[in-house]
C-alpha positions as CSV (number, residue, x, y, z in Angstrom):
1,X,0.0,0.0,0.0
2,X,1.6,3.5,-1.0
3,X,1.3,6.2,1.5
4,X,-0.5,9.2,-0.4
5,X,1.0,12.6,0.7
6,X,-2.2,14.8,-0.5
7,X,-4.3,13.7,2.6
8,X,-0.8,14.2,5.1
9,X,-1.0,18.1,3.9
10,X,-4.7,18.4,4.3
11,X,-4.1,16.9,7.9
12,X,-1.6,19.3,8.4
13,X,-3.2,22.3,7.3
14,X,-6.4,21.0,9.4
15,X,-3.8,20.2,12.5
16,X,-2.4,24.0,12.1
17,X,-6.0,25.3,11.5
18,X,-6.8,23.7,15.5
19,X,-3.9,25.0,16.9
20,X,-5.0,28.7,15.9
21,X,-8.1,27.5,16.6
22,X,-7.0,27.0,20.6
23,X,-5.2,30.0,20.7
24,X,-7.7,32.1,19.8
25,X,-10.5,30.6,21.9
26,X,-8.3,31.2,24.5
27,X,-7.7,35.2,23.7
28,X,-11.2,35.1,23.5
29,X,-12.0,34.0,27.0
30,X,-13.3,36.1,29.6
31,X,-14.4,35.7,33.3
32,X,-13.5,34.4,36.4
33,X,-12.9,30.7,34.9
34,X,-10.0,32.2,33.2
35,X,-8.8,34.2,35.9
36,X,-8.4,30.8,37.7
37,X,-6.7,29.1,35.1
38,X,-4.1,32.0,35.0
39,X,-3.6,31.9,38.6
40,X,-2.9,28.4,39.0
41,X,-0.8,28.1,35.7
42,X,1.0,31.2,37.0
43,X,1.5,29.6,40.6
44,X,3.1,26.7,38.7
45,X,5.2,28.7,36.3
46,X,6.5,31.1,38.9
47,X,6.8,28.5,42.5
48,X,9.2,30.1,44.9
49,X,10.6,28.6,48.0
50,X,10.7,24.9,47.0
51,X,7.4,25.1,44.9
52,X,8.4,23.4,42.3
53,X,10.6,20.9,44.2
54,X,7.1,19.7,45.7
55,X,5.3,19.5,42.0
56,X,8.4,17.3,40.9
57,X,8.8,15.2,43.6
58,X,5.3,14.2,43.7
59,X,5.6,13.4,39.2
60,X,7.7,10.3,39.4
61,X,9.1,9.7,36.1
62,X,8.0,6.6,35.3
63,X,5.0,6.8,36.5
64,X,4.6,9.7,34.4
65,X,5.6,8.2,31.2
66,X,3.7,5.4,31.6
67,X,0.2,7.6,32.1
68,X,1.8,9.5,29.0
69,X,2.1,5.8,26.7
70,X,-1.1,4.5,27.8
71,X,-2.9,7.4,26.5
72,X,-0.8,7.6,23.0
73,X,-1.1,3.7,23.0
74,X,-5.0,3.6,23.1
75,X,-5.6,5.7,20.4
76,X,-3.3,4.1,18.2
77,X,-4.4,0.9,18.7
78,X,-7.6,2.1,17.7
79,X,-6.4,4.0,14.9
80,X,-4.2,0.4,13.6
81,X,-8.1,-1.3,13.6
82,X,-9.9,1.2,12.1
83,X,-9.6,-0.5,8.5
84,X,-10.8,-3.4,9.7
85,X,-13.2,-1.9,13.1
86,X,-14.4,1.2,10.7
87,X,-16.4,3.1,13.8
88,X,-13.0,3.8,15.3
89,X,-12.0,5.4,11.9
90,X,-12.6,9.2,13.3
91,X,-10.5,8.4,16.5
92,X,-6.7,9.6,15.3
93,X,-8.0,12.4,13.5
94,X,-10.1,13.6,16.3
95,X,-7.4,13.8,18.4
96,X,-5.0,14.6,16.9
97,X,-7.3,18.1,15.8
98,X,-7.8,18.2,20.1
99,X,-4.4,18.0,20.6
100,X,-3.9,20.5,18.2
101,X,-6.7,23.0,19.9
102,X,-4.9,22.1,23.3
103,X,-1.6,22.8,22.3
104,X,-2.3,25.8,21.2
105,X,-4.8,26.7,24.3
106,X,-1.6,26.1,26.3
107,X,1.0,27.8,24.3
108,X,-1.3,30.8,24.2
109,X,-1.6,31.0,28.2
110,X,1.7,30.5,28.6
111,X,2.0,33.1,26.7
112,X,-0.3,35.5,28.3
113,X,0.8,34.8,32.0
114,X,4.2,35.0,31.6
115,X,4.8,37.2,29.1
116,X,8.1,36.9,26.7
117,X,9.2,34.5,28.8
118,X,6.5,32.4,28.0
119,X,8.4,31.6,24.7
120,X,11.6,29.7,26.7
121,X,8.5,27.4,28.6
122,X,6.7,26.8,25.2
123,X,10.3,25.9,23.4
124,X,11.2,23.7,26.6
125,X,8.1,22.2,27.5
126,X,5.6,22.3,25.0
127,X,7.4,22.6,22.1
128,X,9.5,19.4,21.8
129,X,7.4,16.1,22.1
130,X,4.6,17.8,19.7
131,X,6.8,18.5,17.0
132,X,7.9,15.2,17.2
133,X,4.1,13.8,17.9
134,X,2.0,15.5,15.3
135,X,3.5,15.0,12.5
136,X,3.5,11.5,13.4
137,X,0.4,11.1,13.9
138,X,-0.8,13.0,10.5
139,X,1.4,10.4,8.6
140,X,-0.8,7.4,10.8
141,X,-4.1,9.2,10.6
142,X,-3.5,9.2,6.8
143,X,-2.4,5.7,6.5
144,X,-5.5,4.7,8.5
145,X,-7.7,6.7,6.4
146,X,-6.5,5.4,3.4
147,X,-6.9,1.6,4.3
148,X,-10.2,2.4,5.6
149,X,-11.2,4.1,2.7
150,X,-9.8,1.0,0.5
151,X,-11.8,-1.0,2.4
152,X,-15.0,0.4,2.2
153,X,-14.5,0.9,-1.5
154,X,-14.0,-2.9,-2.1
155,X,-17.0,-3.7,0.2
156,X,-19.2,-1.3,-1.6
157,X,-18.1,-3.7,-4.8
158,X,-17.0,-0.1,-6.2
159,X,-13.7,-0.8,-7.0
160,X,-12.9,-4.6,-7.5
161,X,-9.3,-3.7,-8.6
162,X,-8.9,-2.4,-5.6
163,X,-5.3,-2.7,-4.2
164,X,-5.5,-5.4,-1.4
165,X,-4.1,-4.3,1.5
166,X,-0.8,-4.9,2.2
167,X,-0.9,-5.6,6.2
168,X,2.9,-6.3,7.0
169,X,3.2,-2.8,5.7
170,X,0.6,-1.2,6.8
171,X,1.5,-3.3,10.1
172,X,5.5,-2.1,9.9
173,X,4.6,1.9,9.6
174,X,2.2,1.7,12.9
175,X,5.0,0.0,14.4
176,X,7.4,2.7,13.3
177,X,5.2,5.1,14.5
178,X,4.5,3.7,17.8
179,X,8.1,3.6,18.3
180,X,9.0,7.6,17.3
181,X,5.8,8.5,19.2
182,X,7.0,6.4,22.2
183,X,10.8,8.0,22.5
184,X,8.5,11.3,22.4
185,X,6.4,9.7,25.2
186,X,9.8,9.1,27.2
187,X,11.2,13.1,25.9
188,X,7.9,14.4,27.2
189,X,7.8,12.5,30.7
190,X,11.8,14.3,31.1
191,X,10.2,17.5,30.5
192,X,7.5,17.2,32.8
193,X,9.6,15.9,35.9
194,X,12.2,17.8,35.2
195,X,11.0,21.6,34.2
């Protein structure tokens, strides 16, 4: 099965699209939920006096990284059945897109608590494990979309010729991809007990 590169750009235009998505619902929010969110992400961001000493210590890493790979692991086993399971085809795409909005959400407070120096927390927190996780995941949610699609054309008798799908491919790339996106998982748990 050849990977088709048209749908990886829509994905990332559509990926991009959520992030300024986040950021601007979160310019756009007023009120004393905000407020709260500020507070508590500036209480974080700014600890004195052995502050953040107490948030690390109480993040192990491992058990951090494993919370981290469970999550990434669920939804790509979903994603690696939706060919074959097609009601969990909208599952990558979906969050990858909230990822996306959430990523930017954060970057965007981060941003508008700290002030410039919001942009040295977004590079050393944020920053890393996404650039490392979206893409990957545009490349599987288009993979998965494509076999799904293949699928549902030969079912619908559409498309006899169809291109049977090549599952020790298809099988290898999801590997692949679980692998990158779990060496993010480990980047990302660093960052968290660490920053």
């Amino acid at each position: 099965m050849k990977l088709n590169y048209k749908p990886i750009v829509v994905l990332l235009f559509a990926l991009a699209v959520s992030i300024c998505a986040g950021s601007f619902f979160e310019v756009s929010m007023t009120g004393d939920g905000k407020q709260q969110l500020e507070n508590m992400l500036s209480g974080l961001l700014n600890a004195e006096n052995g502050g953040s000493e107490n948030v690390q210590s109480t993040a192990s890493f491992a058990g951090c990284f494993f919370r981290i790979l469970a999550k990434n692991l669920v939804v790509i086993a979903l994603a690696y059945i939706s060919p074959v399971v097609l009601i969990t085809l909208p599952v990558l795409p979906t969050f990858m897109l909230l990822r996306g909005l959430s990523f930017g959400f954060s970057a965007a407070m981060t941003l508008e608590v700290t002030g410039i120096r919001g942009i040295l927390y977004i590079i050393t927190t944020l920053l890393p494990q996404n650039l490392i996780q979206l893409p990957v995941y545009c490349a599987l949610t288009a993979l998965s979309l494509q076999a799904g699609a293949v699928r549902i054309k030969r079912a619908a008798g559409r498309k006899r010729n169809a291109m049977q799908l090549d599952a020790k491919r298809y099988s290898l790339i999801f590997l692949t991809g679980l692998g990158v996106i779990t060496l993010s998982c480990l980047l990302e748990a660093f960052l968290v007990t660490s920053v």
